[in-house]
N, CA, C and O atoms as a Tripos MOL2 file, in Angstrom:
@<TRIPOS>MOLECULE
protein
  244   243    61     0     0
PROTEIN
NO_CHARGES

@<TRIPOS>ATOM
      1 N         -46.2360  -33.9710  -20.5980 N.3       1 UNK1
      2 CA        -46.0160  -34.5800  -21.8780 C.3       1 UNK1
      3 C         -44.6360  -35.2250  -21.9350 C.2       1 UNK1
      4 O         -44.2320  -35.3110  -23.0940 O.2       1 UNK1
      5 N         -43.9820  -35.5990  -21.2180 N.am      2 UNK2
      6 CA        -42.7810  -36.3090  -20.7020 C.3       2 UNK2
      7 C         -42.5500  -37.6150  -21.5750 C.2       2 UNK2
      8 O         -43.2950  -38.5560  -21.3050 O.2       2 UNK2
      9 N         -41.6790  -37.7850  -22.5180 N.am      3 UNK3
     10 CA        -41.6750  -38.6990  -23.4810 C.3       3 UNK3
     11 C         -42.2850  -38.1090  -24.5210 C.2       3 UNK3
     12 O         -42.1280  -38.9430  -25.4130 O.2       3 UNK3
     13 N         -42.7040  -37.4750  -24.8470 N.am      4 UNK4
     14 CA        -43.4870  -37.3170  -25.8680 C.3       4 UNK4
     15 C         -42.8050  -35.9040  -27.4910 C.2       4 UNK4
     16 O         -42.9550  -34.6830  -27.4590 O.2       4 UNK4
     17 N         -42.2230  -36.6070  -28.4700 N.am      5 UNK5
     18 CA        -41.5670  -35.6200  -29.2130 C.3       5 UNK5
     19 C         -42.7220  -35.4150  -30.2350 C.2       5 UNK5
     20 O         -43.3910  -36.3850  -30.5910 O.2       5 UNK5
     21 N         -42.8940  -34.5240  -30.5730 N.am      6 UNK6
     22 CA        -43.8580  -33.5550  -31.5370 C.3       6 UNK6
     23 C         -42.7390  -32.6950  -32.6070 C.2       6 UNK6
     24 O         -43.2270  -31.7320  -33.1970 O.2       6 UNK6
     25 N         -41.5240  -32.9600  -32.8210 N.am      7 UNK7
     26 CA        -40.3060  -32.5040  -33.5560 C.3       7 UNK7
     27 C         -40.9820  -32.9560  -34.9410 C.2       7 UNK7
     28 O         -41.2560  -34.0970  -35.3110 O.2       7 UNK7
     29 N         -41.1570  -31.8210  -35.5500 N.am      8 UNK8
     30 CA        -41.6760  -31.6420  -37.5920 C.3       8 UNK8
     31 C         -43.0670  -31.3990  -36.8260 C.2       8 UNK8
     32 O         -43.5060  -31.0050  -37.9060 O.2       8 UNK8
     33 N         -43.9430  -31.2950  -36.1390 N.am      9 UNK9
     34 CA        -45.4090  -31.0500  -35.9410 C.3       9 UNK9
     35 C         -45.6380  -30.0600  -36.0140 C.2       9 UNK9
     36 O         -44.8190  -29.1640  -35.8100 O.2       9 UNK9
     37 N         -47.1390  -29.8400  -36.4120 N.am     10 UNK10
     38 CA        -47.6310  -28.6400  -35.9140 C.3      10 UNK10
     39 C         -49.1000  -28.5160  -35.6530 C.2      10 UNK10
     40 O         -50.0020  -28.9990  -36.3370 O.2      10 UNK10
     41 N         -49.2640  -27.4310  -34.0080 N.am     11 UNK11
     42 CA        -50.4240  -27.8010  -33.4480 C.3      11 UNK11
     43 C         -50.9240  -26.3070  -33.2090 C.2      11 UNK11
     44 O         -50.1870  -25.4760  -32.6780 O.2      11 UNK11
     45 N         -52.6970  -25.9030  -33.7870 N.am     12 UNK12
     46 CA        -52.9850  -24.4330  -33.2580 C.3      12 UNK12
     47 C         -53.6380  -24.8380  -31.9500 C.2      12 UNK12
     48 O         -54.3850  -25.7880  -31.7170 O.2      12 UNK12
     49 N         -53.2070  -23.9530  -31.2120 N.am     13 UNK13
     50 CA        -53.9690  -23.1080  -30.0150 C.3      13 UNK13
     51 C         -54.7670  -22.5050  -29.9130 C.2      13 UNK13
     52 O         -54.5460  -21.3320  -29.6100 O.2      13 UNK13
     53 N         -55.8430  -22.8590  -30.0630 N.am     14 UNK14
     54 CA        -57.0220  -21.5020  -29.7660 C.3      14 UNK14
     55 C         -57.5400  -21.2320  -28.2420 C.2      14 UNK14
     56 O         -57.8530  -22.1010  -27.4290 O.2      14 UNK14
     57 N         -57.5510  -20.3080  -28.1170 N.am     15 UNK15
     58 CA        -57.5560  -19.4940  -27.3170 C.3      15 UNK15
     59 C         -55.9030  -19.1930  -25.9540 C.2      15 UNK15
     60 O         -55.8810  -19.2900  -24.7270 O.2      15 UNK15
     61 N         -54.8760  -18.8590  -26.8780 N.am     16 UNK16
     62 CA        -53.4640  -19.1880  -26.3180 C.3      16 UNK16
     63 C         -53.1820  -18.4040  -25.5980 C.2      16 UNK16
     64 O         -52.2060  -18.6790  -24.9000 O.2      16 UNK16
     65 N         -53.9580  -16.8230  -25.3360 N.am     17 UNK17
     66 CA        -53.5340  -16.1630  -24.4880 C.3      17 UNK17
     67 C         -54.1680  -16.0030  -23.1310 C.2      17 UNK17
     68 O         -53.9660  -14.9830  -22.4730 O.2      17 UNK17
     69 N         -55.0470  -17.1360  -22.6280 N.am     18 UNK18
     70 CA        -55.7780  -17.1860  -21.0830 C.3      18 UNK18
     71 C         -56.0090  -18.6660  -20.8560 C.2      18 UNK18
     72 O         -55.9100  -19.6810  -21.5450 O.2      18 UNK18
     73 N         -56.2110  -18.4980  -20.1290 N.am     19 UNK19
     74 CA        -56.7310  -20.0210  -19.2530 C.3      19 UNK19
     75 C         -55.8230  -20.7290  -19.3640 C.2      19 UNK19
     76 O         -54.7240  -20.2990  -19.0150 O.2      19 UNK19
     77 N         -55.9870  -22.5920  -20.0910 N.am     20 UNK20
     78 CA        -54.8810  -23.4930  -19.8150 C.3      20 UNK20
     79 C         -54.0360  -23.3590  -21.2820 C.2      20 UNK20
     80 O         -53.1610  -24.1400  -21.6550 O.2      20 UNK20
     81 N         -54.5860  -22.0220  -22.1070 N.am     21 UNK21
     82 CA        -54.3940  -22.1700  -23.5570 C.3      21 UNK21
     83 C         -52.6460  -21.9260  -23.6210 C.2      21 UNK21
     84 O         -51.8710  -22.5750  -24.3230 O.2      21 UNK21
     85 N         -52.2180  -20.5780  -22.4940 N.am     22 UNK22
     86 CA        -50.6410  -20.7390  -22.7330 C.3      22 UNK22
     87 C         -49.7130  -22.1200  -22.2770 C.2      22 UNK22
     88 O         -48.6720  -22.5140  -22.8030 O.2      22 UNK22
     89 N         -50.5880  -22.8160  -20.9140 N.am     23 UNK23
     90 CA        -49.4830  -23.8520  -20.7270 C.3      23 UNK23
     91 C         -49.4500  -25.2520  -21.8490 C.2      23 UNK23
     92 O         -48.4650  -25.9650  -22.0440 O.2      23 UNK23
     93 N         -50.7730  -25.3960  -22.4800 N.am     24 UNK24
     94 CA        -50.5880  -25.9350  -23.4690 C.3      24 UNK24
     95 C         -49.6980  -25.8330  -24.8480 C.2      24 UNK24
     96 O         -49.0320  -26.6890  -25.4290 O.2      24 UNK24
     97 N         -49.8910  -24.7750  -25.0760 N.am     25 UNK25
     98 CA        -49.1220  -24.3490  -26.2540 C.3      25 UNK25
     99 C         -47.5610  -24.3400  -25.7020 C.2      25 UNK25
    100 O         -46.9110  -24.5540  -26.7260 O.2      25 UNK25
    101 N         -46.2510  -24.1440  -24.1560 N.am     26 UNK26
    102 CA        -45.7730  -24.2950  -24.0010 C.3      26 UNK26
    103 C         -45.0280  -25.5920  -23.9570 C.2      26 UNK26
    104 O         -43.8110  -25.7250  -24.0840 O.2      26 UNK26
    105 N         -46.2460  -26.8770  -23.6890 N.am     27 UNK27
    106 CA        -45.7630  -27.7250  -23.5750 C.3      27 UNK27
    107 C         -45.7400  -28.4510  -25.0380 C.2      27 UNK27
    108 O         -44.7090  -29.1180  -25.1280 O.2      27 UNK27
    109 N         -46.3930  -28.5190  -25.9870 N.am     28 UNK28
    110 CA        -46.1060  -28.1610  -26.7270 C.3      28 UNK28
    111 C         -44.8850  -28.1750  -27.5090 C.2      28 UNK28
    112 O         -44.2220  -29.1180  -27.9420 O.2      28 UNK28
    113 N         -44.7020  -26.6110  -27.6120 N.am     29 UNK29
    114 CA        -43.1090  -26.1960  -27.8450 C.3      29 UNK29
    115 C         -42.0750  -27.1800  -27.2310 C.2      29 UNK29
    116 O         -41.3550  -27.9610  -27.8530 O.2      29 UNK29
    117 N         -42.1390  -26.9940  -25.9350 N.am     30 UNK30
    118 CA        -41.2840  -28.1550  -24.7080 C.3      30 UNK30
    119 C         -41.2210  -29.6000  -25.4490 C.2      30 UNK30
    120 O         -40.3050  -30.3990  -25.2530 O.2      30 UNK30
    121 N         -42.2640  -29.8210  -26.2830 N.am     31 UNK31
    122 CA        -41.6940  -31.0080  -26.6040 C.3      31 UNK31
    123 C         -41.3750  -31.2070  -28.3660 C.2      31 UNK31
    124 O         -41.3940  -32.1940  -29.1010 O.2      31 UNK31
    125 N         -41.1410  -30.0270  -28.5500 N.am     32 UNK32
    126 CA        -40.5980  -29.5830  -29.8630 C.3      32 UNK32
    127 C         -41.7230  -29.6560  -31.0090 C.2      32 UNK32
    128 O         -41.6350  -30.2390  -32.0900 O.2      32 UNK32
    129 N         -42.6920  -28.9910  -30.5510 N.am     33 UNK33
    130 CA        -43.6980  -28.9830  -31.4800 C.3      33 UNK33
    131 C         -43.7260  -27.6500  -32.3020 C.2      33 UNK33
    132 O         -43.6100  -26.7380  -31.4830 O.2      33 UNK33
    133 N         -43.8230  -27.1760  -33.4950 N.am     34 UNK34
    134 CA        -44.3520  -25.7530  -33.2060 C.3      34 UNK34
    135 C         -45.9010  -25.5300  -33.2810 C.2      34 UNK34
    136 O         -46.9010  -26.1440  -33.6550 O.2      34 UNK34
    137 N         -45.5880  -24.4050  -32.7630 N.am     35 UNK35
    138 CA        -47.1960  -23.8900  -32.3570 C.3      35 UNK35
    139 C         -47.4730  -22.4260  -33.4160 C.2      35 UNK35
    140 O         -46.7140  -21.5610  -33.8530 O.2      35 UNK35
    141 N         -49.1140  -22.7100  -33.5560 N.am     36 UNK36
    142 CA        -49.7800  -21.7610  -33.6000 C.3      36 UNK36
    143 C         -50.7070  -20.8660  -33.1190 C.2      36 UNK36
    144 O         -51.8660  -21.0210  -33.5050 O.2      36 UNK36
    145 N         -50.4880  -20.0710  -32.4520 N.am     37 UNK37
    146 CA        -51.0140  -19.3820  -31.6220 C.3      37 UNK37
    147 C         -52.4690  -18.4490  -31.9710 C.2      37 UNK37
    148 O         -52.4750  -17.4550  -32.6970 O.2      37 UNK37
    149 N         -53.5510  -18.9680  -31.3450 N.am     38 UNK38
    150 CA        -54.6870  -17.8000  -32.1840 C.3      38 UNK38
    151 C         -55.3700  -17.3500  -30.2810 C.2      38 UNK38
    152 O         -55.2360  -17.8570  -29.1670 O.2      38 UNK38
    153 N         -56.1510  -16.0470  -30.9070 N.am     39 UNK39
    154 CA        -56.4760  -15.2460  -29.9410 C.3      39 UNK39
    155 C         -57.6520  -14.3370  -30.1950 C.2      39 UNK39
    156 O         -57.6940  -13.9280  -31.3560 O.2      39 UNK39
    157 N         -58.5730  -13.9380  -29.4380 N.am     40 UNK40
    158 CA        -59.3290  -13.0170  -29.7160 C.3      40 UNK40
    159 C         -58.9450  -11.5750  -30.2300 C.2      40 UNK40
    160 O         -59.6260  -11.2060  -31.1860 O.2      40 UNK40
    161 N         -58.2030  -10.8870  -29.8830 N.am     41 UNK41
    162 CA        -57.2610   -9.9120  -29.7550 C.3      41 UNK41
    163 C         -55.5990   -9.9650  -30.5790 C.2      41 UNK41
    164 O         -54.7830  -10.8150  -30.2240 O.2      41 UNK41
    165 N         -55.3300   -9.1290  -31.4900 N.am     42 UNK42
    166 CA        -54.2360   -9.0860  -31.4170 C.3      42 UNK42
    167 C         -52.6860   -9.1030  -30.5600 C.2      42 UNK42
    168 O         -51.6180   -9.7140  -30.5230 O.2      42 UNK42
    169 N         -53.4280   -7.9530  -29.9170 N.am     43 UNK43
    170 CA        -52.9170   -7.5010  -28.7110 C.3      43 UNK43
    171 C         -51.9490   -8.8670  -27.5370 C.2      43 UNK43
    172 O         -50.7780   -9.0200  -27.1890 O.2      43 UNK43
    173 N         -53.3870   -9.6640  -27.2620 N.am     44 UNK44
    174 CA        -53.5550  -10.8770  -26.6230 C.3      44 UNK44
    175 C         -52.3510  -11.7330  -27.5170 C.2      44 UNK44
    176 O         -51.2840  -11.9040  -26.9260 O.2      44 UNK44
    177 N         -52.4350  -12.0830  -28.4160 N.am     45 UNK45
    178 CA        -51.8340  -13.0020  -29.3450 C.3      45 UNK45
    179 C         -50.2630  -12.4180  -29.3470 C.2      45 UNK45
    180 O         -49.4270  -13.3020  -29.5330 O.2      45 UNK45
    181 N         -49.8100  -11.2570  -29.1940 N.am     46 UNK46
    182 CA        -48.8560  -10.6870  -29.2600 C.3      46 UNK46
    183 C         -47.9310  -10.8690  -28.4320 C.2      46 UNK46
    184 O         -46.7140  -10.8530  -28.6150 O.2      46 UNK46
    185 N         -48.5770  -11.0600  -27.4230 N.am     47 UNK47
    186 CA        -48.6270  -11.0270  -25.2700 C.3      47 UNK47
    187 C         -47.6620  -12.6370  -25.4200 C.2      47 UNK47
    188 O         -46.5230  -13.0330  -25.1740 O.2      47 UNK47
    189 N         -49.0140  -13.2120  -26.0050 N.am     48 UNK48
    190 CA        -48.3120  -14.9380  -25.7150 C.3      48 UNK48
    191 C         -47.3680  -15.6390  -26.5840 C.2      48 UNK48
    192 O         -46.8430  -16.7170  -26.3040 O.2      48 UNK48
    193 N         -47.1920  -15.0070  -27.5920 N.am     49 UNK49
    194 CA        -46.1140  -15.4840  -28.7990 C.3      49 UNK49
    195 C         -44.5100  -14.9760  -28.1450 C.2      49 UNK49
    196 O         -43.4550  -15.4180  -28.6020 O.2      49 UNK49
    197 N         -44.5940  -13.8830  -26.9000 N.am     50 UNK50
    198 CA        -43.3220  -13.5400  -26.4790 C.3      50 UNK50
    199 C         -42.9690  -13.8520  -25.6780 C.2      50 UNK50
    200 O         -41.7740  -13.7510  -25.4020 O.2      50 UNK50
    201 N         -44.0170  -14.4890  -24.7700 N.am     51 UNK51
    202 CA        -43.5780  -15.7210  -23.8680 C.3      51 UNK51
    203 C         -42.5960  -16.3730  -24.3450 C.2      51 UNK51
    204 O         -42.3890  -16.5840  -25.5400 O.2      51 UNK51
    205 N         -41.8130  -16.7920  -23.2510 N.am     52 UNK52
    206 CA        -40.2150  -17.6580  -23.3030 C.3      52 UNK52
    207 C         -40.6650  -19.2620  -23.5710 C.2      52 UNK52
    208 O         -41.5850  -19.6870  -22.8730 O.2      52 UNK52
    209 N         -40.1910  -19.9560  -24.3290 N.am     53 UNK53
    210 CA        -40.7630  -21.2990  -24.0810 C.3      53 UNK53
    211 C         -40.3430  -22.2890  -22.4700 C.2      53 UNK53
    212 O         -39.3780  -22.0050  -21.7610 O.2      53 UNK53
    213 N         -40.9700  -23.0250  -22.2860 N.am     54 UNK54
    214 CA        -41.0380  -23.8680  -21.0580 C.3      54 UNK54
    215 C         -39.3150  -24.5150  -21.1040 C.2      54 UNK54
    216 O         -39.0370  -25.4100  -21.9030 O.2      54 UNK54
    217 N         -38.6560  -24.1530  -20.5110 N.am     55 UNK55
    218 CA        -37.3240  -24.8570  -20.3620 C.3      55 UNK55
    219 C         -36.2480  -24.0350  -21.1690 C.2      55 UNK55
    220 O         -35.2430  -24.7190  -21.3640 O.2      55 UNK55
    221 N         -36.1800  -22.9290  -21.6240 N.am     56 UNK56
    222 CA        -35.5590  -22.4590  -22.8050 C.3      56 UNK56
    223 C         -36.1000  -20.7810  -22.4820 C.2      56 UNK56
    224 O         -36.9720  -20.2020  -23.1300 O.2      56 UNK56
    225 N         -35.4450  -20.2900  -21.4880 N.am     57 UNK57
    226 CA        -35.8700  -18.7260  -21.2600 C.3      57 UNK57
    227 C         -35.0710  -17.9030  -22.1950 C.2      57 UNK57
    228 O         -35.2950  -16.6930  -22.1860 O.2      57 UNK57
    229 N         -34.1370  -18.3910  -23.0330 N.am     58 UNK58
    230 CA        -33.1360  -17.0910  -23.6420 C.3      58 UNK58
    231 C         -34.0430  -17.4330  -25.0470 C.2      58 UNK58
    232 O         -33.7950  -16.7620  -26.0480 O.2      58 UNK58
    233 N         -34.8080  -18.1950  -25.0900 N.am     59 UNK59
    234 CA        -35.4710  -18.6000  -26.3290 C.3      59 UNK59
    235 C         -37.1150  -18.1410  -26.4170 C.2      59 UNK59
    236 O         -38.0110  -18.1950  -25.5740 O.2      59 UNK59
    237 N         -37.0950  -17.7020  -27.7180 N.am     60 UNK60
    238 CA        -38.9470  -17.3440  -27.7970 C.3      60 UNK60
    239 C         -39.1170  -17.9420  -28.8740 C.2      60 UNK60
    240 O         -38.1570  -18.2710  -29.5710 O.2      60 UNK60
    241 N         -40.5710  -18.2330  -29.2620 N.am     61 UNK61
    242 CA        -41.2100  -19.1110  -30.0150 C.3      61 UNK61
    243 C         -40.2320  -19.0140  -31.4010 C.2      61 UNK61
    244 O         -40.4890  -19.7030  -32.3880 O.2      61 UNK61
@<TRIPOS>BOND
     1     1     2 1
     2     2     3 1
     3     3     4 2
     4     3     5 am
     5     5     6 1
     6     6     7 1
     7     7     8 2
     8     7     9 am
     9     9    10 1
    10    10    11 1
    11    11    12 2
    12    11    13 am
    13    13    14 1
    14    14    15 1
    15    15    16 2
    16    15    17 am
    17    17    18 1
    18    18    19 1
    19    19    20 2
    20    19    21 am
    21    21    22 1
    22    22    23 1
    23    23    24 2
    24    23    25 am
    25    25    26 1
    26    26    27 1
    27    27    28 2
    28    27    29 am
    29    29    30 1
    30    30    31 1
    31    31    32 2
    32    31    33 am
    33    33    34 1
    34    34    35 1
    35    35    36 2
    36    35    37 am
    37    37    38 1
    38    38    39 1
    39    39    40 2
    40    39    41 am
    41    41    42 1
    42    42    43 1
    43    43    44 2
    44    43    45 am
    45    45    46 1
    46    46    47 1
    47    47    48 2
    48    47    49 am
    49    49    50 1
    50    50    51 1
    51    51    52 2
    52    51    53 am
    53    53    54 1
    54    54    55 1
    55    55    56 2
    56    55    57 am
    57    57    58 1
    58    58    59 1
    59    59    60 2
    60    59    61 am
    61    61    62 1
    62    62    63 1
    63    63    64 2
    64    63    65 am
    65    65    66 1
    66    66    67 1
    67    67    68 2
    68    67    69 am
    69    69    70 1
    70    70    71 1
    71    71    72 2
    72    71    73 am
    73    73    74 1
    74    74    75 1
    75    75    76 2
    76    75    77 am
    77    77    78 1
    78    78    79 1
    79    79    80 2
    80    79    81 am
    81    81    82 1
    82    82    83 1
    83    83    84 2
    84    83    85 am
    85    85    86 1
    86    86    87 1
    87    87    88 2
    88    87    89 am
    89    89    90 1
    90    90    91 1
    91    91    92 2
    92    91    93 am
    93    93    94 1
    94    94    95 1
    95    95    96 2
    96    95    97 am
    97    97    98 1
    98    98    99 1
    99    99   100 2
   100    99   101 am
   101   101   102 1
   102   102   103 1
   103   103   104 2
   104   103   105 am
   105   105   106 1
   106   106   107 1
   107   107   108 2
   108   107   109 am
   109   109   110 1
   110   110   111 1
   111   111   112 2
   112   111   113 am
   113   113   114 1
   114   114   115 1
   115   115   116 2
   116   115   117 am
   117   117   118 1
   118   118   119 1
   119   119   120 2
   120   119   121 am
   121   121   122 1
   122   122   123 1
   123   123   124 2
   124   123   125 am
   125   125   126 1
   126   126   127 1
   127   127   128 2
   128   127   129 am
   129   129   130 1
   130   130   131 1
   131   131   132 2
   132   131   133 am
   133   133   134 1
   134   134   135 1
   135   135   136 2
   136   135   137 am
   137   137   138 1
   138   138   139 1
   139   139   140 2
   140   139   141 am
   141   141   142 1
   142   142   143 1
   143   143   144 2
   144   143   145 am
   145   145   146 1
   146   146   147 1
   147   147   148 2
   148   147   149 am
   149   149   150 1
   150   150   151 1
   151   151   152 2
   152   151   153 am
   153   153   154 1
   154   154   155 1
   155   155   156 2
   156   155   157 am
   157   157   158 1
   158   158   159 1
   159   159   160 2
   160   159   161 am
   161   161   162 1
   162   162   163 1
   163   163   164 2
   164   163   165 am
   165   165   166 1
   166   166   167 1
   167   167   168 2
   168   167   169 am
   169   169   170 1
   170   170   171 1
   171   171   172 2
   172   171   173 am
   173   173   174 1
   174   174   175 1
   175   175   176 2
   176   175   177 am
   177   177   178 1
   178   178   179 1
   179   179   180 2
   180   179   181 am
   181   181   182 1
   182   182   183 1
   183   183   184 2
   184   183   185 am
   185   185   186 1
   186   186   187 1
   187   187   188 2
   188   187   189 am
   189   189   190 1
   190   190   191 1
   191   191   192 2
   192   191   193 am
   193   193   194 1
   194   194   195 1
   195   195   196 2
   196   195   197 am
   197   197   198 1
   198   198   199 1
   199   199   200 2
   200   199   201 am
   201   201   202 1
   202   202   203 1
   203   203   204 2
   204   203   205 am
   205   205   206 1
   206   206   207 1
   207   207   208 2
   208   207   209 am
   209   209   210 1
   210   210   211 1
   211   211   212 2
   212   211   213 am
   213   213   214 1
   214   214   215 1
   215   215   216 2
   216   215   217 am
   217   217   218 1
   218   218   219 1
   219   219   220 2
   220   219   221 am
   221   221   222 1
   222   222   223 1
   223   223   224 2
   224   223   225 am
   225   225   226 1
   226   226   227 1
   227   227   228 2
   228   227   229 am
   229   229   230 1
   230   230   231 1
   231   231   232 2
   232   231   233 am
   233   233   234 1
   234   234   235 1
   235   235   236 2
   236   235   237 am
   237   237   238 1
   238   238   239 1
   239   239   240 2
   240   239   241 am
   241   241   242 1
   242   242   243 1
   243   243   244 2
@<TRIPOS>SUBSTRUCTURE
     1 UNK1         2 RESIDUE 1 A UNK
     2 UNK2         6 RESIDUE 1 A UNK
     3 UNK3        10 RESIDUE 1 A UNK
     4 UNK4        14 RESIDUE 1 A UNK
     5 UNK5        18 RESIDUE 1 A UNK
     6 UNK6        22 RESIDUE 1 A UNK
     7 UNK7        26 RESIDUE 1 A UNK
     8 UNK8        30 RESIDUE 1 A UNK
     9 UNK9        34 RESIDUE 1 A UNK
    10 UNK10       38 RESIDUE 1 A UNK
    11 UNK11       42 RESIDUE 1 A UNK
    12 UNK12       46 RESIDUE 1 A UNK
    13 UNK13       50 RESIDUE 1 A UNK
    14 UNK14       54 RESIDUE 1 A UNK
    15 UNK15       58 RESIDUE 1 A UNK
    16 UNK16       62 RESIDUE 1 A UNK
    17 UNK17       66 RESIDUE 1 A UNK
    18 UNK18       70 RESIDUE 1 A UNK
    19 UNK19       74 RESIDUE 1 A UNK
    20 UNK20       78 RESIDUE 1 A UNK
    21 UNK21       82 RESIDUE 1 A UNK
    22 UNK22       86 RESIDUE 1 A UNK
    23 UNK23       90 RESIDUE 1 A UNK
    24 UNK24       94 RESIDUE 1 A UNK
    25 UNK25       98 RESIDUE 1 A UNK
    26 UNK26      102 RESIDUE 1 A UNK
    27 UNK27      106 RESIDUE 1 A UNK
    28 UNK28      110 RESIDUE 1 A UNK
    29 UNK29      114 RESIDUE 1 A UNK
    30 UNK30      118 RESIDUE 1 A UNK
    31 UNK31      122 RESIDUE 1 A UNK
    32 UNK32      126 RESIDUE 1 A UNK
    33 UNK33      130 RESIDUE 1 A UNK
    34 UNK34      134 RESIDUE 1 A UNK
    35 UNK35      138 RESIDUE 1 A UNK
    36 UNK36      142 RESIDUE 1 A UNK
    37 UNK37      146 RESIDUE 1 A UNK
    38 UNK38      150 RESIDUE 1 A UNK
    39 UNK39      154 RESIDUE 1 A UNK
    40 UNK40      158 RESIDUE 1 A UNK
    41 UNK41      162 RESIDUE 1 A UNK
    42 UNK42      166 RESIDUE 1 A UNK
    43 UNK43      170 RESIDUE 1 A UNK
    44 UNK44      174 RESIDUE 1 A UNK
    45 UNK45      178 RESIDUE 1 A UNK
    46 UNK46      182 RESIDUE 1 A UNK
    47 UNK47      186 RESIDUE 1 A UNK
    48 UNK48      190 RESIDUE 1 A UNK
    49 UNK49      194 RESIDUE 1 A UNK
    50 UNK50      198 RESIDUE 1 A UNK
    51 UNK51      202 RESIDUE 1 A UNK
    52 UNK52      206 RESIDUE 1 A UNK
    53 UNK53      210 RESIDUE 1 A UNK
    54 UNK54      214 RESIDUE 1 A UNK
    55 UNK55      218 RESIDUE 1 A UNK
    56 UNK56      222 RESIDUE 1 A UNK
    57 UNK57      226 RESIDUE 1 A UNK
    58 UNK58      230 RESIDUE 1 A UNK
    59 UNK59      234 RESIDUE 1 A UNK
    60 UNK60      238 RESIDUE 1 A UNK
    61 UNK61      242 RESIDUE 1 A UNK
């Protein structure tokens, strides 16, 4: 998503905690979007919201 600012957006994720659902929702973030994260599971949803964002490890969602 290189060029691409999503800064004031906002985009849900469904299904954010498997498949291509976390690198999406990272990139995403990466390009200053915020995200909403949905999941089958709490648990799951919990997992991927504490993920570090893509470029920004001292930083979480």
């Amino acid at each position: 998503m290189a060029g691409l600012d999503l800064t004031g957006r906002t985009a849900v994720v469904t299904g954010a905690s498997r498949g291509i659902g976390p690198a999406i929702a990272q990139a995403i973030a990466a390009a200053g979007g915020n995200v909403v994260l949905t999941s089958r599971s709490q648990e799951a949803a919990d997992a991927a919201a504490r993920t570090p964002r893509v470029g920004s490890p001292a930083r979480r969602w």
